[in-house]
C-alpha positions, 0 to 999 in steps of 0.5 A: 616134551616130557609128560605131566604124568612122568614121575619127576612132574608127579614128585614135584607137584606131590613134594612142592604141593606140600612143602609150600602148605606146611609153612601156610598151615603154621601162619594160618593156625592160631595156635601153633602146630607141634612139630610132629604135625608138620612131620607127619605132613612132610612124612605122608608126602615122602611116603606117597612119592616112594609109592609112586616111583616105585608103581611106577617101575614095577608096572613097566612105566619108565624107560631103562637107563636113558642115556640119550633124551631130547627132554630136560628130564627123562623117566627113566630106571636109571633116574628112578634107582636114585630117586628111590634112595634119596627118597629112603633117606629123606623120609627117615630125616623127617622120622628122625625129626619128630623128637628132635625138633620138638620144643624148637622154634620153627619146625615148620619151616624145618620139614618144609626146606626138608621137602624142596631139598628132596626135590633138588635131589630127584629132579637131579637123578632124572635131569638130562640137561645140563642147565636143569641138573644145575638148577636141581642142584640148587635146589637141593644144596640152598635149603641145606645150607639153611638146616645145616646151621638151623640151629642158629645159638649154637656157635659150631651149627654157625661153623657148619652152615658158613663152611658148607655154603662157601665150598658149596657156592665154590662147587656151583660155580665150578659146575657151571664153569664146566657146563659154560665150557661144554656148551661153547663147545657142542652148542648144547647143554642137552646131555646127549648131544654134549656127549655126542658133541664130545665124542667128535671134538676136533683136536684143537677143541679136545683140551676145552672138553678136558677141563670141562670134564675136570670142572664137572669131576671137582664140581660133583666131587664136593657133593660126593665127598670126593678126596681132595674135596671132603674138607668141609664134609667133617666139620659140617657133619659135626656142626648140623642137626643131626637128622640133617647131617643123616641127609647129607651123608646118605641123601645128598652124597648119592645125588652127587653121584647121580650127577656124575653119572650121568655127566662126567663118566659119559662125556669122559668116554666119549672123549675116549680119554683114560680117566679110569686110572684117575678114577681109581687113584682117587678111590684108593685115596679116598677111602684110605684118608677116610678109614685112617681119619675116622680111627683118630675121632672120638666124636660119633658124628665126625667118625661117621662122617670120615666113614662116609668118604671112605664108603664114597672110595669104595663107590668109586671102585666100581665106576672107574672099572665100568668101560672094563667089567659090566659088573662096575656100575652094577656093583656101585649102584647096589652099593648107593642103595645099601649105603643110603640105608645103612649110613641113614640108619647110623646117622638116625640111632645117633640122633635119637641118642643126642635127643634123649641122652644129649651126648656124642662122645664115644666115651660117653656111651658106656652101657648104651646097649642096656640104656636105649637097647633098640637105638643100640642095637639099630646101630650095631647092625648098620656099623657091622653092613657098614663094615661089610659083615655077612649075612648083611647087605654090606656084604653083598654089595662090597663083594660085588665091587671087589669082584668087579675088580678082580674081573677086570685084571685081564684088561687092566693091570691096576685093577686088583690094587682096587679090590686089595684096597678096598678089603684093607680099608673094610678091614680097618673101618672094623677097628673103630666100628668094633670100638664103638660096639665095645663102649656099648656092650662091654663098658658101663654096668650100672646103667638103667634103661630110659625111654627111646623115641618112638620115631627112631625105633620105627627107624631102627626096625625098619632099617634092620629088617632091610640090612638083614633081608638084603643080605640073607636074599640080595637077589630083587635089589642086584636084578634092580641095579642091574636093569637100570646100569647104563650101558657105557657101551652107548656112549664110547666113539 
């Protein structure tokens, strides 16, 4: 049995304590609470959760990456990276909210699907059984749905909201085709025992354990942004609130991971299968159509979405070289981190331009630099980590999955391909980066400075301070990914 002190339980309890009070607390009160009200009790929560997860590693209270666990959920490094993250993201979401949110109805319940939707996401970084990550995952993606079309009079919120819940519900039920596949044919829906039950399929059962690998890969690739199941990631980015969509992108994408990790690159070694060259081609596709796409767009928000398939390949990189170099999953991790901010932030600056600006048009922010010179400024440094420009965090994380690539040439001959790949595309994504920085700063000079959000300039500060110091001193952050990678060497026959 998992203890009540764990840190899942005490995230739950902290994140449901307070996403059921905040709704409570709007119908008790007479006059109804601002919206910064509710956000300031969805932003406490969230504070408090990271404090926690992160006393808790530090104080050596959670296990490494545990790989194995006869629990649903298991308090582990590995479990407490992700949650770590996802928990970032979420409280720049709510910060991002204050401004934009107000003078909209029910803001109340906005913050509050924010807080369950962030325990769906935890709970699946730390799930070690197949039936609980499924109903984590639900948990997370319902509420989604609803903040995904929240803005309900607006005809592409609608679009956003009915294309994210059909490919969403689709992904749900190839998941759970997958786990009805691997239990039938282990007995189990523990993580640990499927594996283990993988690793030791007779022949006649091995084709039943492929296509339970090849749901959960297409299952979890929707949430990834995966090529081929990114169609319905642009439009919904566009179409949602757009402190939404930076949960989405930066949130939601890295529990997407989380589950994969722990399920489908496991069992896929288990089943001793050569996957990772499949792996690797989806990785090339991935940021490839990604980084082309993202050129053609003029729209801020959908250029960022192609951005974040394309960042999904460059992840993948360093997880289809993990069975190669122990340098992979160390790399993919550290670069789940960088991403979580840098694309948080992105996504944070844009939102706090259509709050006070109301456009989104690259063509529209001319002179934004001398406009909103902080918001600008936030931006440019996550476009330039984005892109991989020292001394920035992207960088680091990017030379690490290039070099896993160029480390595992001695095993497999594919494996520079991946690093040439993956320095082309950062090439490429500095095309449209650099284009956005040019309408800032270079266009537009009659402009006059207006007066930015408080929330997102706390934002911004807070994720330039991370950007930098991550790249002048990478150190703490790849020591972190480094002590919680499991090791791939557990789970191969």
């Amino acid at each position: 049995m998992i203890e009540l002190t764990s840190t899942p339980i005490i995230l739950m309890v902290i994140l449901g304590v307070a996403g059921m009070i905040i709704p409570v607390i709007n119908v008790l009160r007479r006059e109804r609470g601002s919206s910064t009200f509710y956000g300031l009790i969805a932003f406490g929560a969230l504070l408090i959760s990271l404090g926690y997860v992160i006393y808790r590693f530090y104080t050596d209270s959670v296990a490494d990456a545990a790989i194995f666990s006869s629990d649903v959920l298991v308090d582990d490094g590995f479990g407490s990276f992700f949650a770590i993250a996802m928990l970032i993201v979420s409280i720049m979401a709510v910060a991002g909210s204050f401004n934009y949110m107000r003078n909209k109805s029910n803001p109340a319940i906005y913050f509050s699907l924010i807080l369950l939707s962030s325990i769906g996401m935890v709970l699946i970084a730390f799930s070690t059984d197949l039936v609980m990550l499924f109903v984590a995952w639900e948990l997370m993606s319902i509420p989604t749905y609803i903040l995904a079309g929240y803005n309900k009079k607006d005809p592409s919120s609608n679009e956003a909201a009915i294309k994210y819940f059909l490919f969403g519900a689709l992904s749900s039920g190839i998941i759970i085709y997958g786990i009805s596949l691997a239990y039938g044919i282990t007995g189990s829906t523990n993580i640990g025992d499927v594996i283990y039950g993988f690793s030791n399929l007779s022949p006649d059962m091995l084709p039943i354990g492929l296509l339970a690998i090849g749901m959960f890969i297409a299952g979890f690739g929707f949430k990834m942004g995966l090529v081929p199941f990114h169609m319905w990631l642009p439009d919904t980015y566009e179409g949602a609130p757009t402190p939404i969509t930076a949960l989405l992108a930066a949130g939601t994408k890295k529990a997407g991971f989380a589950a994969a990790l722990r399920v489908v690159i496991m069992g896929a070694a288990a089943l001793n299968l050569d996957w990772t060259l499949a792996l690797g081609v989806i990785a090339i596709m991935t940021m490839t159509i990604g980084n082309i796409a993202a050129i053609m767009q003029k729209n801020l928000t959908r250029m960022l979405a192609y951005s974040s398939i394309g960042h999904a390949g460059y992840i993948l990189i360093g997880i289809s070289l993990a069975p190669f170099t122990g340098l992979g999953l160390q790399a993919s991790l550290f670069h789940i981190l960088n991403h979580a901010v840098m694309k948080g932030a992105a996504f944070i600056a844009i939102a706090g331009i259509v709050t006070t600006l109301g456009i989104v048009h690259l063509d529209k922010i001319k002179g934004l630099g001398r406009k909103m010179p902080i918001t600008a400024f936030g931006l440019v440094i996550s476009l330039l980590a984005l892109a991989g420009v020292p001394p920035l965090n992207g960088f680091w994380s990017k030379l690490m999955l290039f070099g896993s690539a160029i480390d595992a040439t001695s095993v497999v001959w594919w494996a520079p391909w991946l690093a040439i790949a993956g320095v082309l595309n950062s090439a490429l994504s500095l095309a449209y980066y650099g284009w956005i920085i040019r309408k800032m700063y270079f266009e537009g000079e009659t402009e006059k400075r207006v007066k930015e959000p408080a929330s997102i300039i706390g934002v911004m500060i807070f994720s330039v301070i991370f950007m930098v110091t991550i790249g002048v001193y990478p150190e703490p952050i790849i020591q972190f990914a480094e002590m919680v990678t499991p090791s791939m060497t557990a789970v191969m026959p």
